[in-house]
PDB file with one MODEL, atoms N, CA, C and O in Angstrom:
MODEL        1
ATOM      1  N   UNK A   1     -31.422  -1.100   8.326  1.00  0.00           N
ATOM      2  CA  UNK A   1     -30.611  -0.089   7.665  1.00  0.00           C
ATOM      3  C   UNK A   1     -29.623   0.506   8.679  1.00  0.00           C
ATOM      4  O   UNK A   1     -29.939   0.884   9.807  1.00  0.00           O
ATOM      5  N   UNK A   2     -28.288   0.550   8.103  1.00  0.00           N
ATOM      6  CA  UNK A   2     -27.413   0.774   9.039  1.00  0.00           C
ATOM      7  C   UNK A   2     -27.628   2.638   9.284  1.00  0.00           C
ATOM      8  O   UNK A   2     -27.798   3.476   8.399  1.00  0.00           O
ATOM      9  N   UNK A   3     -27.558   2.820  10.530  1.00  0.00           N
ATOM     10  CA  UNK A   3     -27.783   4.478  11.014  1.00  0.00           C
ATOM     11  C   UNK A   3     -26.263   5.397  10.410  1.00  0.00           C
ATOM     12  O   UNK A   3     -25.229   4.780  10.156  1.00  0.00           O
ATOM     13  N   UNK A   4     -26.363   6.755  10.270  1.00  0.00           N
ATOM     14  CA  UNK A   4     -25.185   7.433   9.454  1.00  0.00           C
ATOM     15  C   UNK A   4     -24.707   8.000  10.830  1.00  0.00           C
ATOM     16  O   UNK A   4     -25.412   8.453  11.732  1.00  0.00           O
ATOM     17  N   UNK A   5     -22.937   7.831  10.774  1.00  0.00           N
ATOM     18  CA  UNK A   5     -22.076   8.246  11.663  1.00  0.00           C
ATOM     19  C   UNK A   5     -22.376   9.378  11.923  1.00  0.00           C
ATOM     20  O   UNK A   5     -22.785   9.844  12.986  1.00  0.00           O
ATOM     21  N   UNK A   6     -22.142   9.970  10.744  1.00  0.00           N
ATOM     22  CA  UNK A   6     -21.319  11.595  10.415  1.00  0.00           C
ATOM     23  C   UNK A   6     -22.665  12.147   9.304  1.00  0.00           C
ATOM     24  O   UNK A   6     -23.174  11.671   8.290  1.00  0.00           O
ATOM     25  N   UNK A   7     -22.901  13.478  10.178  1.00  0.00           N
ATOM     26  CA  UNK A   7     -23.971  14.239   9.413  1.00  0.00           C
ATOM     27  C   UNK A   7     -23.282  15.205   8.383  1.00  0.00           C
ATOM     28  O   UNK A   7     -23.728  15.468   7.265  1.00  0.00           O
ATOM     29  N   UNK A   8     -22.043  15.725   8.977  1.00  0.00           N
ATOM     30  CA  UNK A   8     -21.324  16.978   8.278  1.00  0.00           C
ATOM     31  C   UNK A   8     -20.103  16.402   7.949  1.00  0.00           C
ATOM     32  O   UNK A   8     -19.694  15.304   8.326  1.00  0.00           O
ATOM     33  N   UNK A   9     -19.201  17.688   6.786  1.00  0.00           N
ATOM     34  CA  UNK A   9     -18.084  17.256   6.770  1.00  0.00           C
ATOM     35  C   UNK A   9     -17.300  17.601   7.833  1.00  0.00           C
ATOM     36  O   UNK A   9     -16.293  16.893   7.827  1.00  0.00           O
ATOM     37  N   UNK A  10     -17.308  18.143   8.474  1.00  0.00           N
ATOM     38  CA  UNK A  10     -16.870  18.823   9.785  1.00  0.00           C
ATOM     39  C   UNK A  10     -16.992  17.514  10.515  1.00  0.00           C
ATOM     40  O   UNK A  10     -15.909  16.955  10.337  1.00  0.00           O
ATOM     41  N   UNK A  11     -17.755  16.755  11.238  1.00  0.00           N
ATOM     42  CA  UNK A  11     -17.846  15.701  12.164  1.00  0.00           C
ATOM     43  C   UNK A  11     -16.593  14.435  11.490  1.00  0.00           C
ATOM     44  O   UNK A  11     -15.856  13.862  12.293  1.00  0.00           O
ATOM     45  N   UNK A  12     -16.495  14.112   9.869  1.00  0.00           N
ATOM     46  CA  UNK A  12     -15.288  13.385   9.651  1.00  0.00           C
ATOM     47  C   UNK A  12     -14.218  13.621  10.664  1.00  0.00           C
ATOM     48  O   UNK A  12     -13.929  14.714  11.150  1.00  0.00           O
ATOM     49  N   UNK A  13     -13.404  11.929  11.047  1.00  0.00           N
ATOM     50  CA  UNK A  13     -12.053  12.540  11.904  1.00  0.00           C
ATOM     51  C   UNK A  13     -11.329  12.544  10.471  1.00  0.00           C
ATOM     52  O   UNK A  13     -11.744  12.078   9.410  1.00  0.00           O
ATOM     53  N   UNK A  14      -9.983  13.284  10.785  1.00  0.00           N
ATOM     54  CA  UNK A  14      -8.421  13.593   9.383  1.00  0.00           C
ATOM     55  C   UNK A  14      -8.414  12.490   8.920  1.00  0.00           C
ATOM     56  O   UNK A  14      -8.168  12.685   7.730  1.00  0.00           O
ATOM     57  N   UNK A  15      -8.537  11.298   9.094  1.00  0.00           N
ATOM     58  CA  UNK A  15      -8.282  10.363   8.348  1.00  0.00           C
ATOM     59  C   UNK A  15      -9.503   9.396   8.967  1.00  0.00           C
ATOM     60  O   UNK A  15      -9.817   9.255  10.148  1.00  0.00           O
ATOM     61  N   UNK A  16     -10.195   8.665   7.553  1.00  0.00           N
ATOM     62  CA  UNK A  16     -11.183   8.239   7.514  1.00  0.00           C
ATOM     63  C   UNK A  16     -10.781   6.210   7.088  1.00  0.00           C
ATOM     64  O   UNK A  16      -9.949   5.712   6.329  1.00  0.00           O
ATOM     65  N   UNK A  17     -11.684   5.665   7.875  1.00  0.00           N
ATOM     66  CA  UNK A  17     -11.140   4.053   7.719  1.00  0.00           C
ATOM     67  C   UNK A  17     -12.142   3.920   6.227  1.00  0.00           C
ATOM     68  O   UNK A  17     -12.919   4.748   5.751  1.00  0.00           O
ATOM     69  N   UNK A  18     -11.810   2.699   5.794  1.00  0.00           N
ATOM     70  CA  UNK A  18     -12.788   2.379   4.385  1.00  0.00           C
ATOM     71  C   UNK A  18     -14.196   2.424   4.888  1.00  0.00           C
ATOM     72  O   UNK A  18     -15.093   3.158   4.476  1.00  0.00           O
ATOM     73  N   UNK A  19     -14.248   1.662   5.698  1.00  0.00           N
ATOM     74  CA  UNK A  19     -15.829   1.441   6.184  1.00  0.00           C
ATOM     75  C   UNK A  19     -16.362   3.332   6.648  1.00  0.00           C
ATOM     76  O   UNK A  19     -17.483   3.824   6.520  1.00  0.00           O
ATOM     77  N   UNK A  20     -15.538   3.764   6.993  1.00  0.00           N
ATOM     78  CA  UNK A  20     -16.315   5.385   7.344  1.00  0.00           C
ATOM     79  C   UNK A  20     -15.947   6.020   5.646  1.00  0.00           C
ATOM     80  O   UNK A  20     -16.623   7.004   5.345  1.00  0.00           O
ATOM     81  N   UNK A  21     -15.177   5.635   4.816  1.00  0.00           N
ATOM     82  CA  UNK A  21     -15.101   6.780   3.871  1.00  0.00           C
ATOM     83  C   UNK A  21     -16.792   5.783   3.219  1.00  0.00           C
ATOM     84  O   UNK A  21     -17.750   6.464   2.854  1.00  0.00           O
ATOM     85  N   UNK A  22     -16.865   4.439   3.187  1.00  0.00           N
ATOM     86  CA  UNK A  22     -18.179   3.965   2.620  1.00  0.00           C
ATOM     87  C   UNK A  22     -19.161   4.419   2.830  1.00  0.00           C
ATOM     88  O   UNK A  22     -20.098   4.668   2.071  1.00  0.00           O
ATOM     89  N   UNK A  23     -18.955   4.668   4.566  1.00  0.00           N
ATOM     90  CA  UNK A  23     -20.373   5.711   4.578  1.00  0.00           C
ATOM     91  C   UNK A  23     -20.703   6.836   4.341  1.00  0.00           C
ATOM     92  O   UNK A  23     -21.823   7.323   4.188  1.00  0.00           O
ATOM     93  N   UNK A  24     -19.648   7.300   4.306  1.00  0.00           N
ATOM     94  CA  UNK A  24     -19.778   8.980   4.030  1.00  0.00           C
ATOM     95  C   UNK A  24     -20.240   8.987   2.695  1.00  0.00           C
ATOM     96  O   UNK A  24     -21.196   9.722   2.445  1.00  0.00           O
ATOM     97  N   UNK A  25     -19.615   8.130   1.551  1.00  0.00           N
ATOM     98  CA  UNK A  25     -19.914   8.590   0.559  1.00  0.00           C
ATOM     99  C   UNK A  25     -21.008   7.543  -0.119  1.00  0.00           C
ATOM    100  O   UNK A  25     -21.041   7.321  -1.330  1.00  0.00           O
ATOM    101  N   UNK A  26     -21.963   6.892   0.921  1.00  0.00           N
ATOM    102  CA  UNK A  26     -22.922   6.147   0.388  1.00  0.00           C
ATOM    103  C   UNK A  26     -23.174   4.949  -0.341  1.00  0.00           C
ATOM    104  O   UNK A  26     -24.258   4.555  -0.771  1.00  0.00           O
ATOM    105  N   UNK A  27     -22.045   4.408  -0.434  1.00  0.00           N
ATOM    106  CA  UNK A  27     -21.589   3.132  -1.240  1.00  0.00           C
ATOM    107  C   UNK A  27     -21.489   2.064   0.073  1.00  0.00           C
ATOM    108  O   UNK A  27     -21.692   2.243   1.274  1.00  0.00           O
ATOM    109  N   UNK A  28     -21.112   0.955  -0.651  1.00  0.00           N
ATOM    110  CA  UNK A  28     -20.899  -0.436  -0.078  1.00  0.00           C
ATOM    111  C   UNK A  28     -18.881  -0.625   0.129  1.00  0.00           C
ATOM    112  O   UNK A  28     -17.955  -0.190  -0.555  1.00  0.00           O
ATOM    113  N   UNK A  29     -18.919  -1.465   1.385  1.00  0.00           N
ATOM    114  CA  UNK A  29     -17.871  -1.573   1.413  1.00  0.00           C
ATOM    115  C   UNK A  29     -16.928  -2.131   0.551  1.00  0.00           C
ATOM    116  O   UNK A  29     -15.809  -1.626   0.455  1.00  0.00           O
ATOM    117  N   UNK A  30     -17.333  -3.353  -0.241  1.00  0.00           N
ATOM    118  CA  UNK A  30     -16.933  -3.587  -1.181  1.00  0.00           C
ATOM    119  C   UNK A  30     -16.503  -2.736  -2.763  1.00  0.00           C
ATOM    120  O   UNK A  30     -15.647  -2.758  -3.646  1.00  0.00           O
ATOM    121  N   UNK A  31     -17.797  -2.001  -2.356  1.00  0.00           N
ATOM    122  CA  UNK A  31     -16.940  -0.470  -3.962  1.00  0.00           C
ATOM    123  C   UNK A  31     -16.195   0.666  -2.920  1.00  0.00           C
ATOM    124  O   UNK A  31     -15.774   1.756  -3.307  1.00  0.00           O
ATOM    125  N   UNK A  32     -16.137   0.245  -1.736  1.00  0.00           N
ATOM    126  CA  UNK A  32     -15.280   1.432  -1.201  1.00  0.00           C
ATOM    127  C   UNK A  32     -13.469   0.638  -1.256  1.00  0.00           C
ATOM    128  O   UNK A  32     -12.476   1.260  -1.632  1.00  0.00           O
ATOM    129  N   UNK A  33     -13.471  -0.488  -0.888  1.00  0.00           N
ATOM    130  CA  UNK A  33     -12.264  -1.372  -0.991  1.00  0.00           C
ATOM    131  C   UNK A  33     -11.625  -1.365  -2.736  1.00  0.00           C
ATOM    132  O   UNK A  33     -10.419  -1.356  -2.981  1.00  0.00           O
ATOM    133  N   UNK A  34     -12.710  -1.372  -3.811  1.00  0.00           N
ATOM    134  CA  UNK A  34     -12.567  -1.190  -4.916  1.00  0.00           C
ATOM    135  C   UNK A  34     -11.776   0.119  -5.155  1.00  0.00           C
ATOM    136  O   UNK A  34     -10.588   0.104  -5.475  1.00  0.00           O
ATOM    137  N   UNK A  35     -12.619   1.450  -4.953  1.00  0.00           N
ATOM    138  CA  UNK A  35     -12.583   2.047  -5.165  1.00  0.00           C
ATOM    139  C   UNK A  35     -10.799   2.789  -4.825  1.00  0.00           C
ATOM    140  O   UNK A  35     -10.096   3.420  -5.615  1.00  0.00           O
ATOM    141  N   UNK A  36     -10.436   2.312  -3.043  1.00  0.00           N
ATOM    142  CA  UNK A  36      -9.302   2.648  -2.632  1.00  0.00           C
ATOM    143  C   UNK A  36      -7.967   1.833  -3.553  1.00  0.00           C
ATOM    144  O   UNK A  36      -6.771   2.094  -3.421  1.00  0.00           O
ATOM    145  N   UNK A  37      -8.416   1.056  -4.256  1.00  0.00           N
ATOM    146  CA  UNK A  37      -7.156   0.182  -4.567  1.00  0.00           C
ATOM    147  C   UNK A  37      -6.789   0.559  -6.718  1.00  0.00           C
ATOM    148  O   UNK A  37      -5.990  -0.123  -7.359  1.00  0.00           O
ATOM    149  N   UNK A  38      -7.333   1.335  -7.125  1.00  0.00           N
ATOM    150  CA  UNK A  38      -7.093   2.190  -8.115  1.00  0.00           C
ATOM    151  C   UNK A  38      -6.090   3.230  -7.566  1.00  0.00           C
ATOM    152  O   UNK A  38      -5.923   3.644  -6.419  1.00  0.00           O
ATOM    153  N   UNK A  39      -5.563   3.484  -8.559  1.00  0.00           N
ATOM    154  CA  UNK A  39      -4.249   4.619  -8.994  1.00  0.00           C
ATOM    155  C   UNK A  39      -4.273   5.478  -8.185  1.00  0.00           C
ATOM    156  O   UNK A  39      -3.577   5.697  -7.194  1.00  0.00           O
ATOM    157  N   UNK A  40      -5.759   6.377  -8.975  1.00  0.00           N
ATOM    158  CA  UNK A  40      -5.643   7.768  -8.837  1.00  0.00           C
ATOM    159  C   UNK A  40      -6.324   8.463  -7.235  1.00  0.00           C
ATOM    160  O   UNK A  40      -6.262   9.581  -6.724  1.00  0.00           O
ATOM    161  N   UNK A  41      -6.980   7.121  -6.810  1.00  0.00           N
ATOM    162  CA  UNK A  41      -7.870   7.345  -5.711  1.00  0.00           C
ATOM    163  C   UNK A  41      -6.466   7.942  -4.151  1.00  0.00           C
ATOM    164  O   UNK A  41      -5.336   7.471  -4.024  1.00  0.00           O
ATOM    165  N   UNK A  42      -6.972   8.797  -3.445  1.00  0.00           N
ATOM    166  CA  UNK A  42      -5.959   9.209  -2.511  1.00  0.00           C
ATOM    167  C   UNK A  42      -5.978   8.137  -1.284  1.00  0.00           C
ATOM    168  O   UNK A  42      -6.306   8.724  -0.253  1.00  0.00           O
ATOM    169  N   UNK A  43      -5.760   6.917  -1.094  1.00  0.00           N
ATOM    170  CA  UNK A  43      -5.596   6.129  -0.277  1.00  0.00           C
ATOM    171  C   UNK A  43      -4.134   6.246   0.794  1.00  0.00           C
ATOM    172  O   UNK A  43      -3.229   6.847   0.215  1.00  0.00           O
ATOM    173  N   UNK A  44      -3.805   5.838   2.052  1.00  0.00           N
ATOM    174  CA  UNK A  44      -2.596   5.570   2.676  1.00  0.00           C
ATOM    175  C   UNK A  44      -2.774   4.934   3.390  1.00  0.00           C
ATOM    176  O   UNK A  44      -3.473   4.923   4.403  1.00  0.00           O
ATOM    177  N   UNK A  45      -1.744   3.917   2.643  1.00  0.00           N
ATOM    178  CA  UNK A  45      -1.246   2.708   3.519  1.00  0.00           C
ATOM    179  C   UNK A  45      -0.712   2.443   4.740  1.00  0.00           C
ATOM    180  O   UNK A  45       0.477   2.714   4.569  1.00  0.00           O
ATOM    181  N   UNK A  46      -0.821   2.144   5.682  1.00  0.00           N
ATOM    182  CA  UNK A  46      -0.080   2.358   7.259  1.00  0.00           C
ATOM    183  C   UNK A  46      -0.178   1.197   7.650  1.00  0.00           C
ATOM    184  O   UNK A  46      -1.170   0.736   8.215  1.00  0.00           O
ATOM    185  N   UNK A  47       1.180   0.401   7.305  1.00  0.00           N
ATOM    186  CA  UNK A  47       0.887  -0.976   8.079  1.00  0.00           C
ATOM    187  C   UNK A  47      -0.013  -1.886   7.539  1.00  0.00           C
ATOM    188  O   UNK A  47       0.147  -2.074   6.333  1.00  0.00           O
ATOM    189  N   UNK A  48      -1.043  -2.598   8.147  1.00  0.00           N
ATOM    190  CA  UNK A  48      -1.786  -3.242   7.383  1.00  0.00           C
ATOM    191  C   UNK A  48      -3.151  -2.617   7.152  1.00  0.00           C
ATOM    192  O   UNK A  48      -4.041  -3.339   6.705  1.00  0.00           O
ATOM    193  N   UNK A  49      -3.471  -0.949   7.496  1.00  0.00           N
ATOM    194  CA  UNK A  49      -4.719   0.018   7.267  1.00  0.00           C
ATOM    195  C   UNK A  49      -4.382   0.593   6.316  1.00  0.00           C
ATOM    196  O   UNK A  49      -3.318   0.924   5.791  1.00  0.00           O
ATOM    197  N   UNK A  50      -5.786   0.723   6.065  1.00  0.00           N
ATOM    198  CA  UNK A  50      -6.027   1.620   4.443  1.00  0.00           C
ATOM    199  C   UNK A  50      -6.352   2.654   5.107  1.00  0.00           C
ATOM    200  O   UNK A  50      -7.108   2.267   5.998  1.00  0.00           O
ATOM    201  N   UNK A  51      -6.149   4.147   5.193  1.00  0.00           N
ATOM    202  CA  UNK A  51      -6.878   5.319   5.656  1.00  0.00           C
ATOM    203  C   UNK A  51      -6.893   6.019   4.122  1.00  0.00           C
ATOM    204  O   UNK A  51      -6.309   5.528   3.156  1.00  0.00           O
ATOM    205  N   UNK A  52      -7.773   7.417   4.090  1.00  0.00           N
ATOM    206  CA  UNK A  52      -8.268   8.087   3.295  1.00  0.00           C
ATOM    207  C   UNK A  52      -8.092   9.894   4.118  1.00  0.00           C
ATOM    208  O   UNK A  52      -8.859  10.377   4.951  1.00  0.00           O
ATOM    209  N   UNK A  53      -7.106  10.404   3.646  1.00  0.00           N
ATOM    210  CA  UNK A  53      -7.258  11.795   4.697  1.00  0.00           C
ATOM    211  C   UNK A  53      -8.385  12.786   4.065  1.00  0.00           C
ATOM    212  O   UNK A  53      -8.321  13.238   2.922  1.00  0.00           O
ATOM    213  N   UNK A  54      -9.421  13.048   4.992  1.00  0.00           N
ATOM    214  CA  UNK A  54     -10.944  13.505   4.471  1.00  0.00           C
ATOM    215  C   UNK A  54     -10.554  14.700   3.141  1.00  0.00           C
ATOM    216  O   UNK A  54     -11.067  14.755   2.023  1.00  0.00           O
ATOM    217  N   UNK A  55      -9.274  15.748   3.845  1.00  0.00           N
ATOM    218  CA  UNK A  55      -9.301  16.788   2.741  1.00  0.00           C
ATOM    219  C   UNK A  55      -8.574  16.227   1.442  1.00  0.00           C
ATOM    220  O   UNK A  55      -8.613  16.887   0.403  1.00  0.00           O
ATOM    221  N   UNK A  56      -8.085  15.328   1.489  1.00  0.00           N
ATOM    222  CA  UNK A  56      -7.698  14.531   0.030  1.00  0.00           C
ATOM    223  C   UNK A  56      -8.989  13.957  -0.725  1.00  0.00           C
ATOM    224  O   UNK A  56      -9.278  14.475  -1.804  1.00  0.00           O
ATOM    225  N   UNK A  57      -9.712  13.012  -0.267  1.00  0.00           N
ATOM    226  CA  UNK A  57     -11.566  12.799  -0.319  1.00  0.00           C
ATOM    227  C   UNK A  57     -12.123  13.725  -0.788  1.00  0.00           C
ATOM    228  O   UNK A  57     -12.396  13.548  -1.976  1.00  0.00           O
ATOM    229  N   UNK A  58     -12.633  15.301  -0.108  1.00  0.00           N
ATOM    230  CA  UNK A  58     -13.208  16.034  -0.962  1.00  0.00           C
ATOM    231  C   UNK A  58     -12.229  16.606  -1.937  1.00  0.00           C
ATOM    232  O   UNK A  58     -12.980  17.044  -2.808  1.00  0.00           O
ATOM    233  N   UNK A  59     -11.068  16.854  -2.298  1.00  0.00           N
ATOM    234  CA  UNK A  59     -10.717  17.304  -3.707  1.00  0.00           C
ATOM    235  C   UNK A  59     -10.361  15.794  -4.390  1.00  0.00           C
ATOM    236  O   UNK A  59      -9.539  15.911  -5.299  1.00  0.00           O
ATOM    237  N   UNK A  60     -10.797  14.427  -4.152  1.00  0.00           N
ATOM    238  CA  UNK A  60     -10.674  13.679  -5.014  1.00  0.00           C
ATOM    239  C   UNK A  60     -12.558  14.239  -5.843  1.00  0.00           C
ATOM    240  O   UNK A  60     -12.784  14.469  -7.031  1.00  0.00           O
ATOM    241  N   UNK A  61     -13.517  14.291  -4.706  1.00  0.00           N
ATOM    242  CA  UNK A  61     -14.563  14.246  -5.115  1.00  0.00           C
ATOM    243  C   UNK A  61     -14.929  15.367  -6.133  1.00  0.00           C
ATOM    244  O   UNK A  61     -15.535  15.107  -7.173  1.00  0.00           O
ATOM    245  N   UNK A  62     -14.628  16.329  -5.872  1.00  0.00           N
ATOM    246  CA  UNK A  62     -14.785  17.978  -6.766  1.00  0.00           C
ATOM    247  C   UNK A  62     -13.601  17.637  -8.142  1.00  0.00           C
ATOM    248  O   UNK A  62     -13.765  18.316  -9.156  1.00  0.00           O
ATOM    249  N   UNK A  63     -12.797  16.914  -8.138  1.00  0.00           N
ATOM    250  CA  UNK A  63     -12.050  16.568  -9.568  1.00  0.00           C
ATOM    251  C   UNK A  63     -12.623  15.346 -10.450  1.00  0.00           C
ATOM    252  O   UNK A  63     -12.286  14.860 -11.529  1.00  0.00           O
ATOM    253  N   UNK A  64     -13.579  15.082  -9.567  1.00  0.00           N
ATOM    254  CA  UNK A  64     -14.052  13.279 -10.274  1.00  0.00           C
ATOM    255  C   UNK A  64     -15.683  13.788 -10.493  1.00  0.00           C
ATOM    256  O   UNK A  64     -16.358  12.846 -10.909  1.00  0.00           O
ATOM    257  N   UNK A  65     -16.410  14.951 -10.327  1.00  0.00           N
ATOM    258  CA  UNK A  65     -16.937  15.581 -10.690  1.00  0.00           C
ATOM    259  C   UNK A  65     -17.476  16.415 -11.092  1.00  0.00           C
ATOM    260  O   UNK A  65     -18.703  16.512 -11.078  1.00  0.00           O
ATOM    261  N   UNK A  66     -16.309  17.639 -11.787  1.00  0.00           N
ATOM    262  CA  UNK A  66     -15.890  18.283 -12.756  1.00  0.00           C
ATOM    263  C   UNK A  66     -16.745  19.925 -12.127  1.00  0.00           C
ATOM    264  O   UNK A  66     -17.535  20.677 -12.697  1.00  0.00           O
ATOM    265  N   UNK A  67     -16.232  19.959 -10.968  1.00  0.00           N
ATOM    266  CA  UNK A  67     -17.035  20.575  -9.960  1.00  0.00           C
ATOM    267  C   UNK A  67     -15.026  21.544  -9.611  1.00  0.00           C
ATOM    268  O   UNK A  67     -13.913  21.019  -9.653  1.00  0.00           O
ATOM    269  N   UNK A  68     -15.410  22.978  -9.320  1.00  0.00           N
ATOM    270  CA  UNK A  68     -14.017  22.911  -9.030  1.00  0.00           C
ATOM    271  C   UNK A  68     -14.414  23.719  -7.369  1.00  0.00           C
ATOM    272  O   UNK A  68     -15.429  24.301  -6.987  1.00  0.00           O
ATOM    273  N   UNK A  69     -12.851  23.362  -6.555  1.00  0.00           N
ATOM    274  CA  UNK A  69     -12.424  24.004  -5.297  1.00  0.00           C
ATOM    275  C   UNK A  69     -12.878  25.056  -5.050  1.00  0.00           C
ATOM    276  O   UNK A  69     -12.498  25.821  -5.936  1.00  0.00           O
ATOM    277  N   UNK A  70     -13.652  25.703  -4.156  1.00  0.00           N
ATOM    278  CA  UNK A  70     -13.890  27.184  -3.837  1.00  0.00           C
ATOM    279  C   UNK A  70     -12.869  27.035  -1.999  1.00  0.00           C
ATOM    280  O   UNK A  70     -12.755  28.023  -1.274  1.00  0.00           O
TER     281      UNK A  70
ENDMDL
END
């Protein structure tokens, strides 16, 4: 079993690679590659990297589960 990077959201760096947003959010890399290549998901492209900027991540997560911003 692979060991977890990041205990907190605080330890995320600003922009997260697929394989770290996979772990953070407990999925497989393959539904994390899925997941980045839909519409609505906050992905950025740079070249030939996919990054994810963490504070885009948690308000994708609090809108995709009907949870709101404090």
């Amino acid at each position: 079993m692979k060991e977890v990077k990041f205990k907190f959201y605080e330890e995320l760096p600003l922009m997260l690679s697929v394989p770290e947003m996979a772990a953070a959010l407990g999925i497989s890399r393959a539904g994390a590659y899925e997941l980045v290549r839909t519409e609505e998901f906050p992905a950025l492209k740079i070249g030939s990297r996919i990054v994810i900027p963490k504070d885009k991540l948690q308000e994708w997560v609090y809108q995709n589960t009907g949870k709101k911003e404090t």
